[in-house]
C-alpha positions in Angstrom: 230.4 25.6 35.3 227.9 24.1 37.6 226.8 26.9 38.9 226.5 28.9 35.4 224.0 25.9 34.0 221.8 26.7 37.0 221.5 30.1 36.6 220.6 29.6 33.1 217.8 26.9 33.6 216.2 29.5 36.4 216.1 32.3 33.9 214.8 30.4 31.3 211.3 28.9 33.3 209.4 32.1 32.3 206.7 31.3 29.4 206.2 33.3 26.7 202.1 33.2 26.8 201.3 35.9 24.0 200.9 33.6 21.1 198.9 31.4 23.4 197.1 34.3 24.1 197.2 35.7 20.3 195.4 31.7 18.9 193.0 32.6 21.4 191.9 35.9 20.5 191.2 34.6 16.9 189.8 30.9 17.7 187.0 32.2 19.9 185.0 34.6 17.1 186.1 31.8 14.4 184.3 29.3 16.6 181.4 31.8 16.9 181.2 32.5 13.4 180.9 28.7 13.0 178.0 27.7 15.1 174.6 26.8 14.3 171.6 28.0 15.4 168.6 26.2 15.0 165.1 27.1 15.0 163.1 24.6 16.4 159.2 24.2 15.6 156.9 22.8 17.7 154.1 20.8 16.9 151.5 20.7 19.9 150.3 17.4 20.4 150.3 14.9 23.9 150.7 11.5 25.1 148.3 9.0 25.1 147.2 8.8 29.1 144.6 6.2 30.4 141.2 7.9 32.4 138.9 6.5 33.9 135.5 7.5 32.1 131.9 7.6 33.5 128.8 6.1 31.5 127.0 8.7 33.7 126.8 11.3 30.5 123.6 13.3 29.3 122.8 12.3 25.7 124.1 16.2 24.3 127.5 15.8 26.1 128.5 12.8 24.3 132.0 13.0 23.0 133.8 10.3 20.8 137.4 9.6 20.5 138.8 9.4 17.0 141.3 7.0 16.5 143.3 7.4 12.9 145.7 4.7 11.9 148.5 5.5 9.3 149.4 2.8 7.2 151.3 3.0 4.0 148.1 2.4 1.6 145.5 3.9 3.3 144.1 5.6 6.3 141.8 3.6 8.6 139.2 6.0 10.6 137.7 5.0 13.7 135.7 6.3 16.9 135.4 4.7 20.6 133.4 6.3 23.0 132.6 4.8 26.4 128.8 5.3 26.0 128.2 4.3 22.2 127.3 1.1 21.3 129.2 -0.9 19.2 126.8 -0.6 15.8 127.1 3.6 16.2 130.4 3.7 16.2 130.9 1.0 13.0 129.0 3.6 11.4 131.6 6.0 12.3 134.5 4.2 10.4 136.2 4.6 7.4 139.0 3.6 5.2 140.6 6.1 2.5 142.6 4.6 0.4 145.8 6.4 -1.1 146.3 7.5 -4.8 149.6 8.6 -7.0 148.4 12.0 -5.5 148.9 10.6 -1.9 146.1 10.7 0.9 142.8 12.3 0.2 143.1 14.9 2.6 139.6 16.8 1.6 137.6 13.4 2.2 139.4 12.9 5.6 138.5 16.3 6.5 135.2 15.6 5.4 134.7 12.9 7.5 136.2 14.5 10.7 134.1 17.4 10.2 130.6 14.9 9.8 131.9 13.1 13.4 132.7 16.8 14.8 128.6 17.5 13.4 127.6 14.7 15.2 129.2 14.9 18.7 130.2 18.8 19.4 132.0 18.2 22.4 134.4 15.8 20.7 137.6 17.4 20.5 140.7 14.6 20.8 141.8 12.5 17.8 144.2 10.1 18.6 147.1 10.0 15.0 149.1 6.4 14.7 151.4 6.4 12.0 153.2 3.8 10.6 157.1 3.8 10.8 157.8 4.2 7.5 155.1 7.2 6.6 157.1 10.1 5.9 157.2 12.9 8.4 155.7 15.5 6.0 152.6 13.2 5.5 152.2 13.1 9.0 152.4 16.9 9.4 149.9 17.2 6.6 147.4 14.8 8.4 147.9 16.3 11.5 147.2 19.9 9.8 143.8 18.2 8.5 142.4 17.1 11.4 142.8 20.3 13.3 140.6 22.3 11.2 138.5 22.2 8.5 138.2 24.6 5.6 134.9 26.0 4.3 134.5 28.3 1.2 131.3 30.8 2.0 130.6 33.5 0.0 133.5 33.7 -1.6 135.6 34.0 1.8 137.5 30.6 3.5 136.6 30.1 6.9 138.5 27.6 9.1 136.6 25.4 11.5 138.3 24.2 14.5 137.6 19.8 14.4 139.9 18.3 16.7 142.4 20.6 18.2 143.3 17.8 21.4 145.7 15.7 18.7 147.5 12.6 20.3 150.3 10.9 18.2 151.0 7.9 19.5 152.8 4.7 18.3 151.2 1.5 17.0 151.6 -1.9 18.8 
C-alpha cells in the first residue's frame, strides 16, 4: 500500500500549464489595449544661470534683460542691464494691472516690443510667476512675449521680441 501511494504522488507532479498559458494569451493585448499614451508638449524655455558680464560694450550692442513678475493682480515689468544706469532703466518699468478679462496681454506686448525698439540685441526675458497663477495664464504670457503681432496692410505679421524666455521661481 506503501508502495502504490508513491507511485501515485510521482505521477501526479506534472502541471497542467495551458490555462496558465491560456490567461496569458488574453491578459497581455487586454493590458495593451489599456495603456495610455501621452503626448507630451514642450515648452522651450531655460534656467536662470549666473555670467559674468563686461561693461566693455559699444553703445549699439547694448542689450537689456527683462525681468516680468507674475503676481495675482498684476504684472510688474522690469529691465537690468549691466551698463544702464539706474534712471534708464526706471524708465523701462511698468505695472499692468489685471481686469475681469484677465491680463492685458496687447499692452504687455506693447511694451516688450517698445524695449525690443530700443535695444535690438535684447533677446532674454526672464518670466516669475506666482504659485498660484494658473498654468494657462502662464502659457499665454509666455506666448506674448515671444512675438509680437502687427496688422499691415491688411496681412498679420509676427515679430520675434524675446525668443531666450527664462521661467524661474520667485524668492
Amino acid at each position: 500500500m506503501l508502495f502504490s501511494r508513491y507511485h501515485q504522488a510521482r505521477e501526479a507532479t506534472e502541471v497542467n500549464l495551458i490555462p496558465v498559458m491560456n490567461l496569458f494569451v488574453t491578459l497581455i493585448p487586454f493590458l495593451l489595449l489599456a495603456a495610455a499614451f501621452y503626448h507630451v508638449g514642450v515648452i522651450p524655455t531655460s534656467l536662470p544661470s549666473q555670467t559674468d558680464e563686461t561693461s566693455d560694450i559699444a553703445a549699439d550692442n547694448i542689450s537689456v534683460t527683462v525681468n516680468l513678475l507674475v503676481e495675482p493682480g498684476q504684472l510688474r515689468l522690469s529691465a537690468s542691464s549691466a551698463v544702464l544706469d539706474e534712471e534708464t532703466l526706471a524708465g523701462l518699468s511698468l505695472v499692468i494691472k489685471k481686469t475681469d478679462k484677465g491680463f492685458d496681454l496687447e499692452m504687455l506686448s506693447k511694451a516688450l516690443f517698445e524695449i525690443k525698439r530700443r535695444y535690438k540685441k535684447s533677446d532674454t526675458i526672464i518670466v516669475l510667476p506666482d504659485d498660484t497663477i494658473e498654468y494657462l495664464d502662464v502659457i499665454r504670457i509666455l506666448d506674448s512675449a515671444r512675438e509680437y503681432k502687427l496688422e499691415k496692410d491688411g496681412v498679420e505679421q509676427k515679430k520675434p521680441l524675446f525668443p531666450v524666455v527664462v521661467l524661474s521661481r520667485k524668492v
